[in-house]
C-alpha positions in Angstrom: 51.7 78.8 -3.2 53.0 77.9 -6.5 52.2 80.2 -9.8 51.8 78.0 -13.2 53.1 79.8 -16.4 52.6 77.2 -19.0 54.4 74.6 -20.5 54.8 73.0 -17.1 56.6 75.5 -15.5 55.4 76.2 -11.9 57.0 79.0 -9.7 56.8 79.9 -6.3 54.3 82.7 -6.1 56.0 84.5 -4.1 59.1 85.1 -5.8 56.9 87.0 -8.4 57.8 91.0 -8.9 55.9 91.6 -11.3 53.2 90.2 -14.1 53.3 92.3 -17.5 51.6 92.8 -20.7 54.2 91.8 -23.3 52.3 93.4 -26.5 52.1 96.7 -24.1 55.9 96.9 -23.5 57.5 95.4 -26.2 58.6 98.0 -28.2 59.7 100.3 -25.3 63.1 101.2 -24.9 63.6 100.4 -21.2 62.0 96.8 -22.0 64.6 96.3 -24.7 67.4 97.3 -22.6 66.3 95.7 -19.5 65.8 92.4 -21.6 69.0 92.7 -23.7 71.1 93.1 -19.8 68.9 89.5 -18.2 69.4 87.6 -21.6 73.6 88.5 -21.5 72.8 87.0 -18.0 71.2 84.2 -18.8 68.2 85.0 -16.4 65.7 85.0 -19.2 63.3 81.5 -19.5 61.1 81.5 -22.5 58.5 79.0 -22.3 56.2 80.4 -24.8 56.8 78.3 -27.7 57.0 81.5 -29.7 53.9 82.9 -29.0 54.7 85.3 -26.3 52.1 86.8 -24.1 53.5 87.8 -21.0 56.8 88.8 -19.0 57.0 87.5 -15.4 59.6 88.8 -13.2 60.7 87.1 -10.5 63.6 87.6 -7.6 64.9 84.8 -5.8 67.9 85.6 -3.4 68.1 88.5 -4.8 68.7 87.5 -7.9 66.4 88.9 -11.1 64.8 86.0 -13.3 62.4 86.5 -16.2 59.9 84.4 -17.6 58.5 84.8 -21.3 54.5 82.7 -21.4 52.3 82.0 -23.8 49.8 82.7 -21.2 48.2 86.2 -21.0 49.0 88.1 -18.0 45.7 88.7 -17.3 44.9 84.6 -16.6 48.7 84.1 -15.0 47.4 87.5 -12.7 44.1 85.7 -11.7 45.9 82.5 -10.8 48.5 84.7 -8.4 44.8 85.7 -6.9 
């Protein structure tokens, strides 16, 4: 089942690690690290148009991707059902 995250952006559902909050982990320091090491990897996709909502991260082949949404992670959550 695919996931849509806005902006036409569809991913397979599956892939999905995890759906987070971004207002909630913004400003912690494991988010900022984590984010700084996928963005020097180019494994970050913002979609948001800048107004971010939610991080979505995804493995595919093992391989860590990110996702930045202008969709709340509540709504992306429910679609995931």
């Amino acid at each position: 089942m695919y996931l849509h995250l806005g902006n036409g952006v569809s991913i397979n559902g599956n892939d999905v690690i995890a759906i987070l909050n971004l207002k909630d982990i913004k400003k912690t320091a494991e988010y900022k690290a984590f984010y700084q090491k996928l963005l020097e990897e180019n494994r970050v996709v913002d979609i948001s148009n800048g107004n971010e909502k939610s991080f979505i991260l995804t493995t595919k082949q093992n391989q860590l991707k990110a996702y930045i949404s202008n969709i709340g992670s509540n709504t992306i959550g429910k679609r995931k059902g």
